[in-house]
N, C-alpha and C positions, 0 to 999 in steps of 0.2 A: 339368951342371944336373940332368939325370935321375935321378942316383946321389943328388945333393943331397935331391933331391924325393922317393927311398923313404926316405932315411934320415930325413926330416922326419918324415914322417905315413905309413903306408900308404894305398891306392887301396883305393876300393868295387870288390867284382869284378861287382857290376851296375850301373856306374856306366853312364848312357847316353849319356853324351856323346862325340865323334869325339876321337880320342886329338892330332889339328891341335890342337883346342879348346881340351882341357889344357893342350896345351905353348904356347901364346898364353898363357892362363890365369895360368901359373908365372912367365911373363916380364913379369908387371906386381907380381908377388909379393915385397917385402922378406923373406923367410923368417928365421926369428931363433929363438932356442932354444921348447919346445915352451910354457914358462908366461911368457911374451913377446909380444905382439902381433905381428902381423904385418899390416902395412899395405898398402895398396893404393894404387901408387904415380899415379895420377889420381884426384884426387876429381870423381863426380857429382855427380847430385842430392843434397839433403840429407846430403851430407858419405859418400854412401856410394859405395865403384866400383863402375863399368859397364863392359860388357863386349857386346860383339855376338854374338850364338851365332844362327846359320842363321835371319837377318835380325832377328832379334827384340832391343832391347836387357833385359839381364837384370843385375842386382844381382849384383855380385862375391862379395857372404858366400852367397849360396844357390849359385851356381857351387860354392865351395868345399866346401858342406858335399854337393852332390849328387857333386862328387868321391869322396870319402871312405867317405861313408853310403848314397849310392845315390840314387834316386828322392824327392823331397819329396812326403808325401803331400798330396791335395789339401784346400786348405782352411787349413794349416797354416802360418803362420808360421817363422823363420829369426831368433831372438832372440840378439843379443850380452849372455855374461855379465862380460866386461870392459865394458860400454858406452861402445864405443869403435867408433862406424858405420865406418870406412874398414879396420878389422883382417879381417882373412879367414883366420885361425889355426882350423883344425877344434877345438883342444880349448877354444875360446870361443864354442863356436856349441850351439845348445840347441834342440829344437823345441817352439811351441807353438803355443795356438790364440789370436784375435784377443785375448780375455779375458787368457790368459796377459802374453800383451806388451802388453795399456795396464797391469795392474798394474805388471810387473816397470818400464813406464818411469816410473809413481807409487812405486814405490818408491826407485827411482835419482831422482828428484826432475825428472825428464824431463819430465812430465805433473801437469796439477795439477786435484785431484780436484774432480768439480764443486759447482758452488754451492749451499748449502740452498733458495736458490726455484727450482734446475732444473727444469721442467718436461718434460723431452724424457722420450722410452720412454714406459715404465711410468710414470713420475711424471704423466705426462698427466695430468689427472680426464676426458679423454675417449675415453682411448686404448682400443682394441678388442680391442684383441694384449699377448701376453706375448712376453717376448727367447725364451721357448722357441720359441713359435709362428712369429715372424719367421726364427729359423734352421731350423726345416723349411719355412716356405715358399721360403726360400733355396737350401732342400738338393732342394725339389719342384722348382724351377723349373730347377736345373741335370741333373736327372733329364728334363726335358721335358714336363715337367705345364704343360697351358694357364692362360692367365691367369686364365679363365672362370672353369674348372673350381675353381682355388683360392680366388676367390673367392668362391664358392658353400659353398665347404669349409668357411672360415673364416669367413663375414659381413663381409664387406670388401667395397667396389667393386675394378671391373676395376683403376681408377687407383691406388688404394693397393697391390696386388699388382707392377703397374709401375715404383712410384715406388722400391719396398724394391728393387725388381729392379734399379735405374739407379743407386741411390745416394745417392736424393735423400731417403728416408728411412729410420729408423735403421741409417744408414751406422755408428754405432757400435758396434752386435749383429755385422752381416754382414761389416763390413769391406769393403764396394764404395765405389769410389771415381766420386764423380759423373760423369755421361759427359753428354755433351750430344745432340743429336739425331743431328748426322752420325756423332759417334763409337759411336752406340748402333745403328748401321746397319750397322758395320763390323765389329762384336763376332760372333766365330762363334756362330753358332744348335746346339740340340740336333739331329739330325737327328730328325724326325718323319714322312717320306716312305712311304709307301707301307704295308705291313706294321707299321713301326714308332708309326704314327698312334694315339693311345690311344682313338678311336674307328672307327676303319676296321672295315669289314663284309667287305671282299675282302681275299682270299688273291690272289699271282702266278699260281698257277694257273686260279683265277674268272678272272683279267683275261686272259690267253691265252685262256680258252674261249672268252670275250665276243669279243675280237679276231677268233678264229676264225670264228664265228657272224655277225659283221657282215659278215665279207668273202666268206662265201658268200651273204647277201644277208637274212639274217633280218632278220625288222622289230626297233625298237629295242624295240615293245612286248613282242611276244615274249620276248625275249629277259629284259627285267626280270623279266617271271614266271614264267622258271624258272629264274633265279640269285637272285632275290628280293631284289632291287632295284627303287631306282624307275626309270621312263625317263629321268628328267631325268641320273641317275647314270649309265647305259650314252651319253646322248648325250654326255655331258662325256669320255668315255673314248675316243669316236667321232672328238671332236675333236680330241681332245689336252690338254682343260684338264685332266684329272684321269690319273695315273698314265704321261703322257707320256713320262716319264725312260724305265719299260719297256717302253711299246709302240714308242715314237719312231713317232709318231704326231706330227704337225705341230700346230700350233695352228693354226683355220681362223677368219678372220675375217671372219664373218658381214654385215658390213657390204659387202664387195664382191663375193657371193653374189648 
């Protein structure tokens, strides 16, 4: 099987996947000459295979092509130029971006182009944003730009910022797929902790000193006035509501005080 599989296609040599993976991978793989399809012998969702990789379920054609070509970059798309969803042959796979693959699926007759009284996007008459503007706030937001903040940027409420965020709207610019509340709970976060905060005032080493300083007995008042903070921010850091993870520092609740 393995002699079968170089002789098929070459291997990405930064392919990131556990070489287990692959060879799971190959054995659901009909393999057939190179301008032939090659199918995916369980169909998934939407006519396409699935595949488990270190828990997560993943689309059989992006398996294949991160085989071969390496890493998909983010954002991008995994388009069949056969359109044919269950083939997983590298020399039928293409990358593009959301835009890319609704045309090429309006071209293959896949997708049917919308109606002259659409009103959605741009077509709005009340619409605020351009599909440019909605994919950097897409592109801010996976960056770890606050909701706030964007929407201050842009003139938008916090809620419209959210809503492009979830999927609930123009889910056809961004390509997000609507989540509901629990699944939108469950979606990993940007890290924005500590230093990485696009407003934080303290460095690791401010918060060691502060540390320092409270445990040999300085007032909190002190203390703000010569790190230049307010006290409210040294008492949060006293307790453990703010930078907890590197003081380990408990959270103290004041209510049985």
């Amino acid at each position: 099987m393995a002699r079968r599989i170089r002789l098929a296609c070459g291997l990405a040599e930064n392919s990131r996947m556990k070489r287990s993976d692959i060879e799971k991978f190959w054995k659901h793989v009909i393999v057939g000459p190179k301008d032939k399809c090659w199918p995916w012998k369980g169909i998934g969702k939407n006519r396409y295979g699935q595949m488990l990789v270190n828990g997560t379920v993943r689309s059989a054609h992006r398996l294949s092509y991160e085989i071969h070509n390496g890493p998909i970059p983010d954002g991008l798309f995994v388009c069949h130029k056969c359109d044919n969803p269950p083939c997983v042959n590298p020399e039928h796979l293409f990358l593009g971006t959301n835009l890319d693959n609704v045309r090429d699926a309006m071209q293959k007759g896949r997708a049917k182009m919308p109606p002259i009284n659409d009103n959605s996007g741009e077509r709005c008459g009340t619409s605020k944003l351009t599909s440019a503007q909605v994919l950097e706030i897409a592109r801010r937001i996976d960056a770890g730009e606050l909701h706030k903040d964007l929407s201050a940027k842009f003139g938008v409420s916090s809620s419209v910022i959210s809503r492009i965020n979830t999927g609930r709207r123009w889910s056809s610019v961004t390509g997000r797929s609507i989540v509901n509340s629990k699944e939108w709970r469950k979606l990993p976060r940007p890290e924005t902790s500590g230093e990485k905060h696009p407003r934080h005032k303290l460095t690791q080493g401010n918060i060691f000193e502060i540390c320092k300083r409270l445990d040999s007995g300085e007032s909190q008042r002190k203390i703000a006035t010569i790190i230049g903070v307010s006290r409210a921010a040294i008492e949060s850091i006293d307790q453990g509501k703010s930078w907890g993870w590197l003081t380990k520092r408990k959270k103290k609740d004041m209510a049985k005080e």
